[in-house]
N, C-alpha and C positions, 0 to 999 in steps of 0.2 A: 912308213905307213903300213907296208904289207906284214911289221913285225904285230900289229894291232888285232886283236881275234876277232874274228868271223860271229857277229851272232844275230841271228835271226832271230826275228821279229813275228808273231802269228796275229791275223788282223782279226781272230772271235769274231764274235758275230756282228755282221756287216750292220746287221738293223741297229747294232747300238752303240758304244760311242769309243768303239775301237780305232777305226780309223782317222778319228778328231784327234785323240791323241796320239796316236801315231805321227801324226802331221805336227803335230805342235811340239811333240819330245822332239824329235827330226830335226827339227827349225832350231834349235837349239844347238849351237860349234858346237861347247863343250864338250857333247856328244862322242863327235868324232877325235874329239884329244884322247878317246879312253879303247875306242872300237870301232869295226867297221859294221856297221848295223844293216840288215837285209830283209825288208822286209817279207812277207810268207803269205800270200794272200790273192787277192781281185784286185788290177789297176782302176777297175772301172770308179771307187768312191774316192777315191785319192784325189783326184781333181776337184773335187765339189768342197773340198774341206781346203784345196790350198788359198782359195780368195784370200782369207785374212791373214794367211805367213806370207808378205811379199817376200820375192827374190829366191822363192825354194820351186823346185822342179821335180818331177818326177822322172822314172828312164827305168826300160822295161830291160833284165835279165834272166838269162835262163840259168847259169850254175853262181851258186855261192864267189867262187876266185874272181867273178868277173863285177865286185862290187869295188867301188871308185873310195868309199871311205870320205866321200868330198862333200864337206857343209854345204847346206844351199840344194843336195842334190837328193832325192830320194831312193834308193835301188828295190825294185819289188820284183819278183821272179811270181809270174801267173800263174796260178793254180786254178783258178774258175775266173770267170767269166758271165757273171749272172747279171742277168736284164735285171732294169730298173725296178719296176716290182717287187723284187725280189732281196733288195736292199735299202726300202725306204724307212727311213729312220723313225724309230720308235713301234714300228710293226715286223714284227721277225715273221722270217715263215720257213716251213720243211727245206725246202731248197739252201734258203740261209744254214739253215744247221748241218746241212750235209754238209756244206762248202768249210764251214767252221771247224769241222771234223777232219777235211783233206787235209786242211794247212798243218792242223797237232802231226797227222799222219806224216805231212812231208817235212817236219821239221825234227819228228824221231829219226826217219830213216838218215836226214842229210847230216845230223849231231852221230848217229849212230854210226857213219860210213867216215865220220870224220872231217867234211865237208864244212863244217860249222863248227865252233868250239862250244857252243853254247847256245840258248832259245828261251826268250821270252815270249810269254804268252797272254794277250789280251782279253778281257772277260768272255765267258760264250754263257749260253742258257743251258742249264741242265734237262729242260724240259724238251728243247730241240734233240740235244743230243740224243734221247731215247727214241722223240719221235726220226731222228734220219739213220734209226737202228744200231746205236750202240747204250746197251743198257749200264751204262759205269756213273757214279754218284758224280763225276765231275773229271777236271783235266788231270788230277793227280792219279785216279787208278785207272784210267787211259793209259798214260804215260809209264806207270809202274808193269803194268799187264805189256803193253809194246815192250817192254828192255828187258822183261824178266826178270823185275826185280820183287820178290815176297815179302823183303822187309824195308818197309821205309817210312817216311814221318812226315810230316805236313810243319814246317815251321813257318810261323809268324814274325816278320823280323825288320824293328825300327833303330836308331841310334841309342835312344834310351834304353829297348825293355827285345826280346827276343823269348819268343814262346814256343813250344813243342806239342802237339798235339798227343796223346795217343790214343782217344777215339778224336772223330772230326764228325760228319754227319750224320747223325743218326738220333732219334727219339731221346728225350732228355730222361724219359721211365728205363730205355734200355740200356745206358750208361754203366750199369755197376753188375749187368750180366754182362757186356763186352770187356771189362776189366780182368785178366790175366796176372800173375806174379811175372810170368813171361815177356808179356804184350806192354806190360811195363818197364821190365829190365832190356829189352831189347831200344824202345824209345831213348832211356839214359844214355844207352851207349852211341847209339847210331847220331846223336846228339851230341856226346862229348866227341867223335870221331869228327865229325862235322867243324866242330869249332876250332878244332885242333888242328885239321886239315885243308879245311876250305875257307873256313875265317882267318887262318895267322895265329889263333889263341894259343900259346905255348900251353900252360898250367889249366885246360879252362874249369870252372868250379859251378855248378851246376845245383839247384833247387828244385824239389819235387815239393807240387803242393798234393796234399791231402785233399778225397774226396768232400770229408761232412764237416760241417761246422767246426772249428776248433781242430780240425783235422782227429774228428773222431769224441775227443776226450777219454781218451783210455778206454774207449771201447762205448760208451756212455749214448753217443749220437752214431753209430754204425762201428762194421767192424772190419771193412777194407782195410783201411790203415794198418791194423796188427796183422791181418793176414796175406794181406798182398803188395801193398803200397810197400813196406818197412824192409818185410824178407828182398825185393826187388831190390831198393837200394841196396842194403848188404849184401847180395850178390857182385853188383856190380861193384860198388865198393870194394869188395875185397878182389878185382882184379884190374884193379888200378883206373876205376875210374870213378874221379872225386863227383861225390854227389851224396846232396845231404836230403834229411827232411824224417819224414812228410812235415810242411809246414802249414800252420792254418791258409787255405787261402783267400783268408780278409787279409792279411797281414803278408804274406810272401813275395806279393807282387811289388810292394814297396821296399823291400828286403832287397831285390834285384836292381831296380831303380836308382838302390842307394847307392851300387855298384858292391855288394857281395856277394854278386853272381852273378855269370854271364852268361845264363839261359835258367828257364821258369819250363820245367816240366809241366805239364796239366793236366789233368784224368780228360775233360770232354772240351766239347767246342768253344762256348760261350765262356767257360771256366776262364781261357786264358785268351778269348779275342775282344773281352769286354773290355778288358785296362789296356790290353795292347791299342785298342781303335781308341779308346781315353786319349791316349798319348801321339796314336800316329796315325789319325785317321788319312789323312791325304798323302801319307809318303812311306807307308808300311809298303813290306815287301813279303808275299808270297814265297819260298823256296821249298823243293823237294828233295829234303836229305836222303842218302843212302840209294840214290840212284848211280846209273854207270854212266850218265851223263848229266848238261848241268842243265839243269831248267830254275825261272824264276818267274813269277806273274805278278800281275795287278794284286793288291788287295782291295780290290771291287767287284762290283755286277756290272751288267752291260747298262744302266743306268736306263732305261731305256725311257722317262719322263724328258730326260735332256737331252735325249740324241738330236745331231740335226740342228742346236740353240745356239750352237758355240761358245758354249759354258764350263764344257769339260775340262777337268785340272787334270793334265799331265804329272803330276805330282810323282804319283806312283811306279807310273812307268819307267819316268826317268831315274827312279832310284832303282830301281828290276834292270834296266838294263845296267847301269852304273854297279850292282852287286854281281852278275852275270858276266864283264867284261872284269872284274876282285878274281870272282873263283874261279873263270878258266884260267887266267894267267897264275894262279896258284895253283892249279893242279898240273899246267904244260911246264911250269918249273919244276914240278915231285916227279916227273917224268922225266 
């Protein structure tokens, strides 16, 4: 049991349907056949959600070693403590978002000090987090900005299809000023390191689609593609890291699919979360490559029409954590 990694759990924002499934991934052995899971958060909504998992419990801890790893059993280590107001479901408010911000906090330092192999983390509101005073687009440049890490990538990643981001939130007009020959070549590789390193991919072989229709047409529909898309790959390309393209991308995404390739670069957001949520809307996983530790989340929102219904699919989670409990034991092996 004690050779199983540590990894914490973040319960996002209370008001919406984190700690539902929290409870329901939890309820779930198999679980515990892969990790000892910890959860990061308020005991206080944990019990409002256990009614319908019979035979599971809750049990308050203070440090990470002193989690049981035992089905049936929940371990949550208190970070707040917030009245009921304050997490009733489907109504967020300041307080919640502060508290949603400790757990990220406490789940960098306890991964950072080594305490934890690893951290999942539950949807929270971008809107909270500005209002409980941190102005970051979301939990990935949180977590980059806490480690110090400048270069890293937002992937999107299901059984089928696996995507890389390298813009992620931002105005769909601003897209092809944040584009880089760099901010390109950097995505490929921190990408191919990734699959080679945290996924097991020996060889891995990699697809870059193209910004404009047709990926350009020889210059015809924009001119990214010749001048920064192409020179990128050729970069990296010639220092050993296989990556082709640009490929249209009407057409690339089922390229991947087909399996001749195991990750789909993207210029912007929607580019490559459309086909990815196509294929893996309930059990897509969130991961943040090129960090010095490992984090994985939802690929959801805090839902917050169904908080509270007991409706919530655990889907996601349990494959975040199941991907979470893959890469630390691959990287305390390369150590």
């Amino acid at each position: 049991m004690k050779d199983l990694p540590l990894i914490g759990i973040t319960m996002g924002d209370l008001s919406g349907i984190g700690p539902e499934i929290i409870v329901k991934a939890l309820s779930d052995p198999s679980i515990f056949d892969i990790c000892r899971p910890v959860v990061i958060g308020d005991p206080q909504p944990i019990p409002k959600n256990l009614g319908q998992e019979s035979g599971i419990s809750a049990r308050e801890i203070q440090r990470p070693f002193e989690a049981r790893g035992q089905a049936g059993v929940i371990d949550i280590i208190p970070v707040s403590r917030l009245k009921k107001d304050s997490t009733m479901p489907g109504k967020p408010s300041v307080e919640g978002g502060k508290a949603m911000v400790e757990y990220i906090l406490r789940a960098v330092m306890l991964a950072k000090d080594g305490e934890i192999e690893a951290f999942v983390t539950c949807p929270i509101s971008k809107v909270l987090m500005h209002e409980a005073g941190y102005p970051y687009d979301g939990h990935t440049e949180l977590i980059a900005s806490l480690t110090g890490s400048p270069d890293y990538v937002m992937m999107l990643a299901g059984k089928k299809l696996r995507v890389s981001l390298v813009t992620t939130h931002c105005a769909l007009r601003d897209v092809p000023s944040l584009l880089s020959l760099q901010k390109i070549y950097k995505t490929i590789v921190i990408t191919f390191t990734a699959l080679r390193d945290d996924f097991g991919i020996k060889n891995p072989h990699i697809a870059v689609a193209g910004l404009n229709p047709h990926a350009g047409e020889g210059g015809l529909f924009g001119k990214e593609e010749e001048k920064l898309i192409k020179p990128a790959i050729q970069k990296a390309a010639s220092e050993g890291f296989v990556a082709e393209g640009p490929f249209p991308p009407d057409t690339v995404f089922y390229r991947a699919v087909a399996n001749s390739h195991d990750a789909v670069v993207a210029m912007y957001h929607d580019q490559g979360l459309i086909p990815l949520k196509l294929l893996h809307f309930s059990d897509a996983v969130n991961i943040t490559l090129g960090l010095p530790v490992v984090r994985t989340s939802v690929d959801h929102g805090t839902a917050y029409d169904i908080a509270g219904k007991g409706v919530a699919d655990p889907s996601s989670l349990k494959a975040a954590i199941k991907m979470a409990a893959e890469v630390a034991k691959r990287r305390a092996t390369r150590k």
